[in-house]
MARROZA-485675 format. One record per residue: residue in one letter; chain; residue number from 1; x, y negated, z of N, C-alpha, C in turn. Coordinates in nm, 2 decimals, always signed. Layout:
BEGIN
   code   unit   pos       nx       ny       nz      cax      cay      caz       cx       cy       cz
      a      A   NUM        X        Y        Z        X        Y        Z        X        Y        Z
...
END
This chain:
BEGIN
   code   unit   pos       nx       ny       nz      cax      cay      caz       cx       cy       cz
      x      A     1    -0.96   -12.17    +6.01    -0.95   -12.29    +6.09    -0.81   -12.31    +6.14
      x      A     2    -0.76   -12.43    +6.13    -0.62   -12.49    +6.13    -0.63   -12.47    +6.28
      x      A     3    -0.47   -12.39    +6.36    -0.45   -12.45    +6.48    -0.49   -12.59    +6.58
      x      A     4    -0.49   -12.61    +6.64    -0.47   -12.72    +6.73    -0.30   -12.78    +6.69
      x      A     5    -0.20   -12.67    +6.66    -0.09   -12.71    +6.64    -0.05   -12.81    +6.48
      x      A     6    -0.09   -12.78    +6.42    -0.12   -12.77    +6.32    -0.20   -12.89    +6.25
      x      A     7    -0.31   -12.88    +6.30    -0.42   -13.00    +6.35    -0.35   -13.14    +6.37
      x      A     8    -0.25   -13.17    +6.49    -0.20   -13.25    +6.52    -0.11   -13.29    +6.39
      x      A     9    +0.00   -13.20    +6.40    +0.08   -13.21    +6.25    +0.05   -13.31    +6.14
      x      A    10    -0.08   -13.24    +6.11    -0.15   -13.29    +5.99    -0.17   -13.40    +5.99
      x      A    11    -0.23   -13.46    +6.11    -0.30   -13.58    +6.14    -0.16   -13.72    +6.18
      x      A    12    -0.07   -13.67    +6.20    +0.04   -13.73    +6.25    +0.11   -13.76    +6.10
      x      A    13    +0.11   -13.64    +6.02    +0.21   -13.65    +5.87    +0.09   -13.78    +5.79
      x      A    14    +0.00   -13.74    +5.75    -0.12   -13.81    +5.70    -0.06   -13.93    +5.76
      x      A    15    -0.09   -14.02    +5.90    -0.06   -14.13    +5.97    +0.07   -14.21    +5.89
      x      A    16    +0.14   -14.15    +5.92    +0.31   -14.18    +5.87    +0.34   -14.19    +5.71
      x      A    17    +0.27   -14.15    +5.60    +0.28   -14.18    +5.52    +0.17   -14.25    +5.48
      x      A    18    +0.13   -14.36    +5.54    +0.04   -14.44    +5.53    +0.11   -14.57    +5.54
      x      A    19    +0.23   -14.57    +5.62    +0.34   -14.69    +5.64    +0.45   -14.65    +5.58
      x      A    20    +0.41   -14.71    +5.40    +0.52   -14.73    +5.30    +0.65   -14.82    +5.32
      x      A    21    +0.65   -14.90    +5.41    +0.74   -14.96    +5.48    +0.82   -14.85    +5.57
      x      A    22    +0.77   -14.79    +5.62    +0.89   -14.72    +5.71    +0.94   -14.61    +5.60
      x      A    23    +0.88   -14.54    +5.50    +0.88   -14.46    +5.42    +1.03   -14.49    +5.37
      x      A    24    +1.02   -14.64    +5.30    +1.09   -14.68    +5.18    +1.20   -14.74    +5.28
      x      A    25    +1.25   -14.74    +5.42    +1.35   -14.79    +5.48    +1.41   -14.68    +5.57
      x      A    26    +1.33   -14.50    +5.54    +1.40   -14.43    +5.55    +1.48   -14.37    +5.45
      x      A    27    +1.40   -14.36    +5.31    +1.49   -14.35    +5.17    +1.58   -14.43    +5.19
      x      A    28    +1.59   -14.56    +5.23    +1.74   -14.65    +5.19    +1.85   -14.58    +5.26
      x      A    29    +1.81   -14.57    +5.42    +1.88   -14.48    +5.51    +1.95   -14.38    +5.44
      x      A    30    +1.88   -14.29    +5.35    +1.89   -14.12    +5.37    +1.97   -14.14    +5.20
      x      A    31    +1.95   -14.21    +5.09    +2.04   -14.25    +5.00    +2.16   -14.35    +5.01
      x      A    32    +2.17   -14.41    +5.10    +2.28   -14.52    +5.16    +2.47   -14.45    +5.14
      x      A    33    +2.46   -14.31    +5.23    +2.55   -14.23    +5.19    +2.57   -14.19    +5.03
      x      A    34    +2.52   -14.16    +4.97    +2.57   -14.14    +4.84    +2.59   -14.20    +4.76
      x      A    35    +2.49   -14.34    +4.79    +2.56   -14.44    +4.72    +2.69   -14.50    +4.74
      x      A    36    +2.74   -14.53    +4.88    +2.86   -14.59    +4.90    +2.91   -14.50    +4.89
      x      A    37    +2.91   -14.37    +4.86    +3.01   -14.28    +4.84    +3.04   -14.29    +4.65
      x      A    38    +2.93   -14.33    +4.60    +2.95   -14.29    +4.46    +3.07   -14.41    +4.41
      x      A    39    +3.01   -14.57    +4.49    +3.10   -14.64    +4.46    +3.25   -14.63    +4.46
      x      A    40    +3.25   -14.58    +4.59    +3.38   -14.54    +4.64    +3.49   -14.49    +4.55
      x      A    41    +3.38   -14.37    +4.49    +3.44   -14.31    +4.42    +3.50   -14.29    +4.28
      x      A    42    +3.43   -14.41    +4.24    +3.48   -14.51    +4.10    +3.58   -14.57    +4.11
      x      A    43    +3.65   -14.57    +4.26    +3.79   -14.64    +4.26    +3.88   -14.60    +4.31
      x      A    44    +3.83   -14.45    +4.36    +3.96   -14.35    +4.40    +3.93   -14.21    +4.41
      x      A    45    +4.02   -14.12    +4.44    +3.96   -14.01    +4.44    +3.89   -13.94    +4.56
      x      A    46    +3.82   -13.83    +4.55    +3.78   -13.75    +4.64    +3.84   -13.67    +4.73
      x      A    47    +3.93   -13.76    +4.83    +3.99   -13.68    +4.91    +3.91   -13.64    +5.08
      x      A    48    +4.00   -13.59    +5.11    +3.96   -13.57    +5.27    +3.87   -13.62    +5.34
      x      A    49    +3.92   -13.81    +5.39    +3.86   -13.88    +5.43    +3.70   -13.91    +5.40
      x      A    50    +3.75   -13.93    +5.28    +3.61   -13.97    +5.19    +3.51   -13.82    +5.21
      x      A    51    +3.57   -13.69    +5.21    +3.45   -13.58    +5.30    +3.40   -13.59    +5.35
      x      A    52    +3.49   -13.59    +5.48    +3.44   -13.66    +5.60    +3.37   -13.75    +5.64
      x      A    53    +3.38   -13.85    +5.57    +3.26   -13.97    +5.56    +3.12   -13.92    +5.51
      x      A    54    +3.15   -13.85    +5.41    +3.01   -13.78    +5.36    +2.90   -13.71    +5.44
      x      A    55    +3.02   -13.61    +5.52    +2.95   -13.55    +5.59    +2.87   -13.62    +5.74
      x      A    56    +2.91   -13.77    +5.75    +2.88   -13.81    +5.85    +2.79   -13.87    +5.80
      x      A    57    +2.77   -13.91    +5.71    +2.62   -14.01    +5.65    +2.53   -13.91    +5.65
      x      A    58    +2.58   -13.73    +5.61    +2.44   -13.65    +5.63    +2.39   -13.65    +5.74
      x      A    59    +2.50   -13.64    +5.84    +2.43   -13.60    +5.98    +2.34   -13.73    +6.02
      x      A    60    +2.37   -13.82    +5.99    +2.29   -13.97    +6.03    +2.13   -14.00    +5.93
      x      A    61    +2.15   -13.92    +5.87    +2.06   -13.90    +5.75    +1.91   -13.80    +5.84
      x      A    62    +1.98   -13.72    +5.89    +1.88   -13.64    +5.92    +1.80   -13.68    +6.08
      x      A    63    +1.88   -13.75    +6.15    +1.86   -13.78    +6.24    +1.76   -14.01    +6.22
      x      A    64    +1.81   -13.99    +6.11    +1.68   -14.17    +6.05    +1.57   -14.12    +5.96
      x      A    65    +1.55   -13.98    +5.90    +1.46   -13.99    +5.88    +1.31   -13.98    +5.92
      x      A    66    +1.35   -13.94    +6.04    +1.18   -13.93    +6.12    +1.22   -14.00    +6.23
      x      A    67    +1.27   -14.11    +6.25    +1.31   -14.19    +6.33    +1.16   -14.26    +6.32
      x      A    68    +1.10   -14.32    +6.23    +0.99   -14.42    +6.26    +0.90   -14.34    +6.28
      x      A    69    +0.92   -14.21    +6.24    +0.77   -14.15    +6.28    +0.76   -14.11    +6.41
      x      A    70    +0.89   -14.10    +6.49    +0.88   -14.03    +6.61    +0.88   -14.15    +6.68
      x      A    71    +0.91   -14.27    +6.68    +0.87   -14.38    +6.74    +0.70   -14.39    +6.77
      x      A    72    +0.63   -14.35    +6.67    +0.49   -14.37    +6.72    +0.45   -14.30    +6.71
      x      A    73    +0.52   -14.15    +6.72    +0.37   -14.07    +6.80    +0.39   -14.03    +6.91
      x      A    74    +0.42   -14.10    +7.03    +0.40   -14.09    +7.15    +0.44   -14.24    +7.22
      x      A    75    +0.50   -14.31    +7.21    +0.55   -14.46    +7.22    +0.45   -14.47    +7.18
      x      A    76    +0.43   -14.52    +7.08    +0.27   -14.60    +6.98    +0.15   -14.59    +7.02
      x      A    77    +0.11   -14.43    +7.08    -0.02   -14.39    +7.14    +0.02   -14.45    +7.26
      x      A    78    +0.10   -14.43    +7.31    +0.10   -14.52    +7.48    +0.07   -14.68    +7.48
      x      A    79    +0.13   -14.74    +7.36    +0.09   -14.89    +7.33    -0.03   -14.90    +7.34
      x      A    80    -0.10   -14.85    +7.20    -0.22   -14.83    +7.20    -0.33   -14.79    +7.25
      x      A    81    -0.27   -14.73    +7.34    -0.40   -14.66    +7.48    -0.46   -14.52    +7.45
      x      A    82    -0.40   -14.46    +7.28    -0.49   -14.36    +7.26    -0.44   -14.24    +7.32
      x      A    83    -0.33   -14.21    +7.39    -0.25   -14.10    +7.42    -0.36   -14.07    +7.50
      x      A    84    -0.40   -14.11    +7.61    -0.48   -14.02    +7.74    -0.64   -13.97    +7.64
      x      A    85    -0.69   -14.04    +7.51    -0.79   -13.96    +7.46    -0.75   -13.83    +7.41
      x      A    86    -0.61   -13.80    +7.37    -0.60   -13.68    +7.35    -0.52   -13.60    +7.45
      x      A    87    -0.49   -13.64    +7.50    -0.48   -13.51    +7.62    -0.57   -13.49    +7.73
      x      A    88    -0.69   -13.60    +7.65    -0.81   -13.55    +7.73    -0.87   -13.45    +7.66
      x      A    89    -0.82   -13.42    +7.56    -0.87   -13.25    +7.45    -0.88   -13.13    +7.51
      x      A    90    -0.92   -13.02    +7.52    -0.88   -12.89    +7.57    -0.80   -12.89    +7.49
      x      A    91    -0.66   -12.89    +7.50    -0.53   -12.84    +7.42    -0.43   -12.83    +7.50
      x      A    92    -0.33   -12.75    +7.51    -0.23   -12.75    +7.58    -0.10   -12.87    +7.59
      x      A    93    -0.06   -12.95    +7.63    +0.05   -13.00    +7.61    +0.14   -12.97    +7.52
      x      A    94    +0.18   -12.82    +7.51    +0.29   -12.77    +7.48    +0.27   -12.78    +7.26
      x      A    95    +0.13   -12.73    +7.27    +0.07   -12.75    +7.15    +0.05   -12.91    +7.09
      x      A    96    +0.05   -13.02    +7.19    +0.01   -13.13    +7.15    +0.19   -13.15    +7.09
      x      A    97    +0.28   -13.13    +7.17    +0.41   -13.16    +7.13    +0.48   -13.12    +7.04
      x      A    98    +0.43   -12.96    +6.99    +0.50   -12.87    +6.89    +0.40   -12.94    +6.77
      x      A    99    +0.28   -13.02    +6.74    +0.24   -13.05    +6.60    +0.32   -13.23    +6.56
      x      A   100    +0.33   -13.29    +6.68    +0.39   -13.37    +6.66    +0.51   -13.36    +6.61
      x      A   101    +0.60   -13.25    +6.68    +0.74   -13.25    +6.64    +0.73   -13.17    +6.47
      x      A   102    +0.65   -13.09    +6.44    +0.64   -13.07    +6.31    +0.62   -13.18    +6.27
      x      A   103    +0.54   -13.29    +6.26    +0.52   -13.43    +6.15    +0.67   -13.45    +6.16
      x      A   104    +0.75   -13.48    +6.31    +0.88   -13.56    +6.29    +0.98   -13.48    +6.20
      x      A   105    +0.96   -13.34    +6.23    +1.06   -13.25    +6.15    +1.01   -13.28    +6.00
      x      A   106    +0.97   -13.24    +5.98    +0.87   -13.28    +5.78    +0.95   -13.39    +5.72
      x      A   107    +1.01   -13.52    +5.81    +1.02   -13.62    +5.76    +1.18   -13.60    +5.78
      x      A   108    +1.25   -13.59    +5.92    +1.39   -13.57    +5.93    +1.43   -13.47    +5.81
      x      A   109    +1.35   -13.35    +5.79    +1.43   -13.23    +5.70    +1.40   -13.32    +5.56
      x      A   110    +1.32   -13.37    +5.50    +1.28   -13.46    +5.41    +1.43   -13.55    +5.37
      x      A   111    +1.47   -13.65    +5.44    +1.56   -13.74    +5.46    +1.67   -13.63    +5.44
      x      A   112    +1.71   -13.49    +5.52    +1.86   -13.48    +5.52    +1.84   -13.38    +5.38
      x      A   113    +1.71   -13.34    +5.31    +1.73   -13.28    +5.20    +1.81   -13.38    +5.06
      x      A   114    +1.74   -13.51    +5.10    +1.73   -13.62    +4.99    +1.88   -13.70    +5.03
      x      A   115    +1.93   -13.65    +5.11    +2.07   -13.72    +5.14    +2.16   -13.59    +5.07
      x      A   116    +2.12   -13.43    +5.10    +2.24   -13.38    +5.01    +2.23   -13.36    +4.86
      x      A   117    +2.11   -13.36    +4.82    +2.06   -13.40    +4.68    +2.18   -13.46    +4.62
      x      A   118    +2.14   -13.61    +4.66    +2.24   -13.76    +4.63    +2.36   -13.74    +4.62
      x      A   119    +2.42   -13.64    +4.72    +2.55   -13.63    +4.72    +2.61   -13.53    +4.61
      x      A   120    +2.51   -13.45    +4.56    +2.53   -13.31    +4.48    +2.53   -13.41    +4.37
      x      A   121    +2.43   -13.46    +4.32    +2.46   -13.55    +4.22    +2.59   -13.61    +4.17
      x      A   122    +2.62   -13.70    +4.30    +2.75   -13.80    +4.29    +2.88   -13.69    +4.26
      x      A   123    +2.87   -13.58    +4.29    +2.94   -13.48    +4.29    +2.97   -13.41    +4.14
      x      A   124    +2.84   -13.45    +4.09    +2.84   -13.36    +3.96    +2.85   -13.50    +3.83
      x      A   125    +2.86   -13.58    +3.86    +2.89   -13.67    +3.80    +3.04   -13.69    +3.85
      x      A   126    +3.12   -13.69    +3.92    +3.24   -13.69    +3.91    +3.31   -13.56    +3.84
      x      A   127    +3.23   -13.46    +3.77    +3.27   -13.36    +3.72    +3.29   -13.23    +3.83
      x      A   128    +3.30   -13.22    +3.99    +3.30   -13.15    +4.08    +3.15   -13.08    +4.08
      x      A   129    +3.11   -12.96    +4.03    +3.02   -12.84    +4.10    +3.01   -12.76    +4.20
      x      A   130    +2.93   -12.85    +4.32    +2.90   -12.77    +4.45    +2.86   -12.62    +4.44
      x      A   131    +2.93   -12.54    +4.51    +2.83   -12.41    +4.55    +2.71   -12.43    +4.56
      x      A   132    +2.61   -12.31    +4.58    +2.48   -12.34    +4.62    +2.47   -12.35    +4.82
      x      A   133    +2.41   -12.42    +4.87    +2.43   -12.46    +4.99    +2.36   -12.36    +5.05
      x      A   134    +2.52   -12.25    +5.05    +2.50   -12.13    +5.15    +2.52   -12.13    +5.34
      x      A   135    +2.52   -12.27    +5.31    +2.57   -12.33    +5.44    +2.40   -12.37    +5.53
      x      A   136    +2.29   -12.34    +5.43    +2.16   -12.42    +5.50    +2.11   -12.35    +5.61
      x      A   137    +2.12   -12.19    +5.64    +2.07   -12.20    +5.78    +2.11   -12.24    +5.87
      x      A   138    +2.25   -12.32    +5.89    +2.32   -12.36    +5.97    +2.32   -12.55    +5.98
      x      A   139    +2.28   -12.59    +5.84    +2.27   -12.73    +5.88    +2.10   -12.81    +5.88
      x      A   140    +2.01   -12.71    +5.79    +1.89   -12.74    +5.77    +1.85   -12.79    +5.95
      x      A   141    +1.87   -12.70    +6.00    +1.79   -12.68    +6.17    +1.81   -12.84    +6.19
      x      A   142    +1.97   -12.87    +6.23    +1.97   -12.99    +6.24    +1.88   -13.09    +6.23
      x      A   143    +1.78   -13.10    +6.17    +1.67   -13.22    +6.13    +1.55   -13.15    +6.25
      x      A   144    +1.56   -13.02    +6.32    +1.48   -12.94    +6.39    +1.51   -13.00    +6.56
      x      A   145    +1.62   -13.03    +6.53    +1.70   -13.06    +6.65    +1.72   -13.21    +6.71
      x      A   146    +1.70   -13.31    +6.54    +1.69   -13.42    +6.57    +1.53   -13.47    +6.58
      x      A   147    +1.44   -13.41    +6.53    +1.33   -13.39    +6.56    +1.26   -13.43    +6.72
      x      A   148    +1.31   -13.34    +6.76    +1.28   -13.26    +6.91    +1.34   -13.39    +7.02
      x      A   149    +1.51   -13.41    +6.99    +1.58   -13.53    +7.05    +1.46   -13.67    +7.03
      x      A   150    +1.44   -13.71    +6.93    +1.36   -13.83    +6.91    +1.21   -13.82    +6.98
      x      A   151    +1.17   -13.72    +6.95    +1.02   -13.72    +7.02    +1.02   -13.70    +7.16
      x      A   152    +1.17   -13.64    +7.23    +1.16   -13.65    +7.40    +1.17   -13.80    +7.43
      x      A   153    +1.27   -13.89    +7.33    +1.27   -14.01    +7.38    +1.16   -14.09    +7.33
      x      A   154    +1.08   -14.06    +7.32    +0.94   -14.15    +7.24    +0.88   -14.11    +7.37
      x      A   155    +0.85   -14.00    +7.47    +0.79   -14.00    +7.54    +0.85   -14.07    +7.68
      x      A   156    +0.91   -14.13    +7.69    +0.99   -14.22    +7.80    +0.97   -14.33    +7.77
      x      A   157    +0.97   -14.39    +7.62    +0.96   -14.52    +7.60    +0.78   -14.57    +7.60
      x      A   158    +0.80   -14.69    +7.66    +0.63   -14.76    +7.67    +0.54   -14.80    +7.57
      x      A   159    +0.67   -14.84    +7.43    +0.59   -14.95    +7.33    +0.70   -14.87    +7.23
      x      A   160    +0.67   -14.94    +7.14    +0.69   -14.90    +7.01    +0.85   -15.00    +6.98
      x      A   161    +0.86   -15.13    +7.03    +0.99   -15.20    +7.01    +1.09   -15.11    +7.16
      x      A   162    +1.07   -15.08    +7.25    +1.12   -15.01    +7.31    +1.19   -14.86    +7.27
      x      A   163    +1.11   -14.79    +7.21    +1.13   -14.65    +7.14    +1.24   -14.71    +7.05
      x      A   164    +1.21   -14.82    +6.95    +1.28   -14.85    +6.84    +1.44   -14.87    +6.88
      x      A   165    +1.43   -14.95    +7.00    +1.56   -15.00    +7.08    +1.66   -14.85    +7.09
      x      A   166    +1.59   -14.73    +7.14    +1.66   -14.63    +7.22    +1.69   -14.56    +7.10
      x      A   167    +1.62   -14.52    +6.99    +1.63   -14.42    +6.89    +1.72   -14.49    +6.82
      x      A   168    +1.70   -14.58    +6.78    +1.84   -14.68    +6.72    +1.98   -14.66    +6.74
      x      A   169    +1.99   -14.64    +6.93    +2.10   -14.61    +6.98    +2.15   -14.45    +6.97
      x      A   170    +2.05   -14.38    +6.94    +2.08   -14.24    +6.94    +2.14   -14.20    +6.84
      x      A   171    +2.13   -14.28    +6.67    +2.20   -14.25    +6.57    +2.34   -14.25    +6.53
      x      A   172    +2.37   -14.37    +6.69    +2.54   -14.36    +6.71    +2.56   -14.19    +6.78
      x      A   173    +2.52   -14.10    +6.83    +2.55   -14.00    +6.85    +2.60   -13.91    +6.77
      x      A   174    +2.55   -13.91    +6.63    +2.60   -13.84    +6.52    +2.71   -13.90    +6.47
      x      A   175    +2.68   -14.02    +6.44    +2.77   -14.15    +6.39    +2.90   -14.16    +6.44
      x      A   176    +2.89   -14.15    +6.57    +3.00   -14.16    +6.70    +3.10   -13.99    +6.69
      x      A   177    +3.03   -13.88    +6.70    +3.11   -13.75    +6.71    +3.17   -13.73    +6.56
      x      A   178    +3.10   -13.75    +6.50    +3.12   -13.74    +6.33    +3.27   -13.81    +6.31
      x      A   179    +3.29   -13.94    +6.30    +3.40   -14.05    +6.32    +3.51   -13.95    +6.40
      x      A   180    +3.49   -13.93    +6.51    +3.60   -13.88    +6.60    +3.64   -13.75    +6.51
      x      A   181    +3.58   -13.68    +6.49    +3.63   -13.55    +6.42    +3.71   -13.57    +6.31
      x      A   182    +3.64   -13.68    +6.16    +3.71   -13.72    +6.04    +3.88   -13.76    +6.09
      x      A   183    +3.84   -13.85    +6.16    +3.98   -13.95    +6.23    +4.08   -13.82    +6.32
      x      A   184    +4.04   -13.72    +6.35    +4.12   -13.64    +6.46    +4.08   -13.51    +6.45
      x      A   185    +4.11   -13.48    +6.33    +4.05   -13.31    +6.34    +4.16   -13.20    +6.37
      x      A   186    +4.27   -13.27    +6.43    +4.35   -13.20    +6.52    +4.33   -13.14    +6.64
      x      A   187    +4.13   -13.24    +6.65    +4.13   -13.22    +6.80    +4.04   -13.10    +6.80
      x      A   188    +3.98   -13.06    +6.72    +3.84   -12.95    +6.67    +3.93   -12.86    +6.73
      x      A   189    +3.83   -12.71    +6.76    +3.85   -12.63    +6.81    +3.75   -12.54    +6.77
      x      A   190    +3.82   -12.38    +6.75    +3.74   -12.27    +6.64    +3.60   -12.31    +6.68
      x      A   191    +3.52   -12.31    +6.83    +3.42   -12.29    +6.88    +3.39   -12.40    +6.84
      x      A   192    +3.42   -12.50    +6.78    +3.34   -12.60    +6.77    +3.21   -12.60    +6.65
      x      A   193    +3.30   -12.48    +6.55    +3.17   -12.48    +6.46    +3.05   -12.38    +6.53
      x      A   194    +3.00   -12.37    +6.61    +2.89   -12.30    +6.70    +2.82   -12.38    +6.75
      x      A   195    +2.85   -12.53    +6.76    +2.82   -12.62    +6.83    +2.74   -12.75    +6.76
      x      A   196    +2.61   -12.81    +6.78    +2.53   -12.86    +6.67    +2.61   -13.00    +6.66
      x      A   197    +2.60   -13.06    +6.54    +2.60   -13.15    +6.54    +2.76   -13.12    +6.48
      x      A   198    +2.88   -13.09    +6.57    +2.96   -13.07    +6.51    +3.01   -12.97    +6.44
      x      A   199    +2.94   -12.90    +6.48    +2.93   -12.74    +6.39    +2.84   -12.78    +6.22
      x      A   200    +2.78   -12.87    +6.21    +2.67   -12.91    +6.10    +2.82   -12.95    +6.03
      x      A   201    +2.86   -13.04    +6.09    +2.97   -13.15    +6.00    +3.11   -13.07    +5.93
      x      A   202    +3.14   -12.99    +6.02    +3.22   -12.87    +5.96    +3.20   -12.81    +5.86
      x      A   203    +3.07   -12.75    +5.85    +3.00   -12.62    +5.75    +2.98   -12.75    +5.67
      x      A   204    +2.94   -12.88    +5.65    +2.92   -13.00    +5.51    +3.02   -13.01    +5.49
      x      A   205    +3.18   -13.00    +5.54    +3.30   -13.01    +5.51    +3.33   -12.90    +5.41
      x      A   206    +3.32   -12.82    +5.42    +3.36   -12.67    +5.38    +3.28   -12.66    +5.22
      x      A   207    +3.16   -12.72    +5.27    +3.06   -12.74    +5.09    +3.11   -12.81    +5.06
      x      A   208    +3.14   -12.93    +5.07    +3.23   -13.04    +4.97    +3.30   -13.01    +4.93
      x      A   209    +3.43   -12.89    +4.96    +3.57   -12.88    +4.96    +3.51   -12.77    +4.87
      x      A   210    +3.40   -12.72    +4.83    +3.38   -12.62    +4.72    +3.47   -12.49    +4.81
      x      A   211    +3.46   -12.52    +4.91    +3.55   -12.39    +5.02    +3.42   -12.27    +5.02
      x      A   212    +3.47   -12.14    +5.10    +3.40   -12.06    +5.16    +3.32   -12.07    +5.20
      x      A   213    +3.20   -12.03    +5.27    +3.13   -12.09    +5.37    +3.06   -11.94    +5.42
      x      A   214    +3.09   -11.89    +5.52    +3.05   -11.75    +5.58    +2.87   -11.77    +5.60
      x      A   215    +2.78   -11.71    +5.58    +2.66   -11.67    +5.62    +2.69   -11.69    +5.78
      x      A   216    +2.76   -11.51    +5.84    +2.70   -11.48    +5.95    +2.69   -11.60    +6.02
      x      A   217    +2.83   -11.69    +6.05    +2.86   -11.80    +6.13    +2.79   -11.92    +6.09
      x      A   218    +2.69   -11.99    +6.04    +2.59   -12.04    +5.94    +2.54   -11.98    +6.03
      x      A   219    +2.48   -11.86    +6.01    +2.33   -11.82    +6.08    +2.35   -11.83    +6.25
      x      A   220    +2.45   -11.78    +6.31    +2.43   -11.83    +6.45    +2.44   -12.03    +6.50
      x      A   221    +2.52   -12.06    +6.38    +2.49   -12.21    +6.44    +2.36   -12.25    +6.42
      x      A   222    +2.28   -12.21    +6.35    +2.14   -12.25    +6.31    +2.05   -12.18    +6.46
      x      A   223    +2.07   -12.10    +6.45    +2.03   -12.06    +6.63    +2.02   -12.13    +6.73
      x      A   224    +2.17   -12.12    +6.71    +2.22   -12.20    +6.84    +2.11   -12.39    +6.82
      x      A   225    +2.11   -12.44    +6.71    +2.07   -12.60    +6.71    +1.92   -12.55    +6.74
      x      A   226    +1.84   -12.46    +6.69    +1.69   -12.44    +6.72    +1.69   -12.40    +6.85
      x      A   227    +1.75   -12.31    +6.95    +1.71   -12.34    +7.09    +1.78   -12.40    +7.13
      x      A   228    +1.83   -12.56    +7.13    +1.86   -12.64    +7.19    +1.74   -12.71    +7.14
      x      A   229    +1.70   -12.70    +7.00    +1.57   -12.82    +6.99    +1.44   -12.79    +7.07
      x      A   230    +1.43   -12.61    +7.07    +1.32   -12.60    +7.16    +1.31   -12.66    +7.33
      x      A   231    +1.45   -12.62    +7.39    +1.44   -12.66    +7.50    +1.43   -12.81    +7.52
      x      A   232    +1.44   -12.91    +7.44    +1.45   -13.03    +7.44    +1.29   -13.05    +7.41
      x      A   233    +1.25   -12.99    +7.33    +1.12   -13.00    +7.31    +1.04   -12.94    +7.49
      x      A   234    +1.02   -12.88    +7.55    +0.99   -12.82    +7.68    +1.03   -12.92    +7.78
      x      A   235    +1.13   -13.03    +7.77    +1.14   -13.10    +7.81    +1.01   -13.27    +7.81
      x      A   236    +1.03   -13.22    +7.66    +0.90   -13.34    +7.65    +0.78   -13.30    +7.67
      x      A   237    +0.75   -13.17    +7.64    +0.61   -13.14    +7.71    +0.60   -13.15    +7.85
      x      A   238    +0.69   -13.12    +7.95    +0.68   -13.17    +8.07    +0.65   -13.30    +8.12
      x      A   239    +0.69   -13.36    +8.01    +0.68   -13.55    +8.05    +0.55   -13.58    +8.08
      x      A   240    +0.47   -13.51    +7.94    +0.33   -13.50    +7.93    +0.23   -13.47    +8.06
      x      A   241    +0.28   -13.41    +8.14    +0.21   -13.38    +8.27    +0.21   -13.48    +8.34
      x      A   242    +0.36   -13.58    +8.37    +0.35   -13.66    +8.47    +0.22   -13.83    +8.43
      x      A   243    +0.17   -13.86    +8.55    +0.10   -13.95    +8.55    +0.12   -14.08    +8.48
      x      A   244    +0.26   -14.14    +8.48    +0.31   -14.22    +8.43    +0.31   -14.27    +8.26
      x      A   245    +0.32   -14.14    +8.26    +0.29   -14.10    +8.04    +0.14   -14.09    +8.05
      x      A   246    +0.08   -14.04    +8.14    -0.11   -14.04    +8.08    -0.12   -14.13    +8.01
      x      A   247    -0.11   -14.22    +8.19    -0.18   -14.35    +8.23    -0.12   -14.47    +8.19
      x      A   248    -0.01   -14.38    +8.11    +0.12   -14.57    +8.06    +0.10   -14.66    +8.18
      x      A   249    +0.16   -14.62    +8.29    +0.17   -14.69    +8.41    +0.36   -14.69    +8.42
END
């Protein structure tokens, strides 16, 4: 017998791939990067910048792919009125939030898989052969972390065009740190790669450049992005208590 964790997951993944419209407008998202990169690259070479860019379409990749799904499952149930049938369940909050954020994770890791795919491609068609991406315990989480971010703010927003408004703005957060780094990486600092988001963009710098890429340091940034996703997640199960989210008041 499937968890209650689990349970939810299922029922939420099932849901979401039922709207081929959000499906097919996160693929454009999550291939958008490799194509403008491929073009790009038919009319100059692979340098620096153009890494850097790359690496910033992944990070944005992983954070639009479960962008629509994390808009409605907790926004959308509040629209809809069904949120208080199920936490009228014997189930714990904490459990209602961890199967959800699994459906959102499924879809985010989905997108930032199908974004570095694209890129390995465009890569191997220019004649450049990527390492194997010894760099994934440290950028995979990432979609664990964008996960968790999207589903706290789904439970703040009322409706489903409201969620859509906030999560929209949230994709400039990767978008936004990513840019500053390419444009000023004079300003980076050793500890930065420990740090998500910019520590992800670093370690996708290092794979492009067919550079080194250390395990241990990889495995603590992957750490480090999963208990910030959890605690972000503990955050949204809290929301879940207050009366305001029951009762969409």
């Amino acid at each position: 017998m499937l968890s209650p964790v689990l349970v939810i997951a299922r029922k939420e993944s099932i849901d979401s791939l039922r709207d081929t419209r959000s499906i097919i407008s996160a693929l454009m998202y999550a291939l958008m990067g490799p194509a403008v990169v491929f073009m790009v690259s038919m009319a100059t070479r692979v340098d620096g910048v153009l890494i850097g860019m790359m690496s910033v379409f992944t990070l944005v990749a992983a954070f639009v792919g479960g962008m629509n799904v994390a808009m409605d499952t907790v926004a959308g149930e509040r629209e809809r009125q069904s949120l208080l049938p199920l936490l009228m369940n014997p189930v714990r909050r904490r459990e209602i939030v961890l199967g959800k954020w699994l459906a959102v994770s499924l879809f985010s890791s989905a997108g930032l898989m199908l974004n570095l795919a694209g890129f390995a491609i465009v890569f191997a068609r220019a004649g450049i052969h990527l390492p194997r991406l010894a760099v994934a315990p440290g950028i995979l989480p990432l979609a664990l972390l964008a996960a968790s971010l999207q589903l706290w703010i789904s439970t703040v927003c009322r409706t489903v065009k409201e969620a859509q408004t906030y999560l929209s703005m949230l994709v400039f957060l990767p978008m936004g740190l990513g840019i500053f780094q390419v444009f000023f990486p004079a300003a980076a600092h050793d500890w930065f790669a420990f740090l998500p988001l910019l520590g992800q963009q670093l370690q996708l710098e290092r794979w492009m450049k067919n550079a080194d890429a250390p395990f241990v340091p990889s495995a603590v940034l992957g750490c480090f992005t999963v208990t910030a996703a959890l605690l972000v997640l503990e955050f949204a199960a809290n929301r879940l208590h207050r009366d305001e989210i029951v009762y969409g008041n």
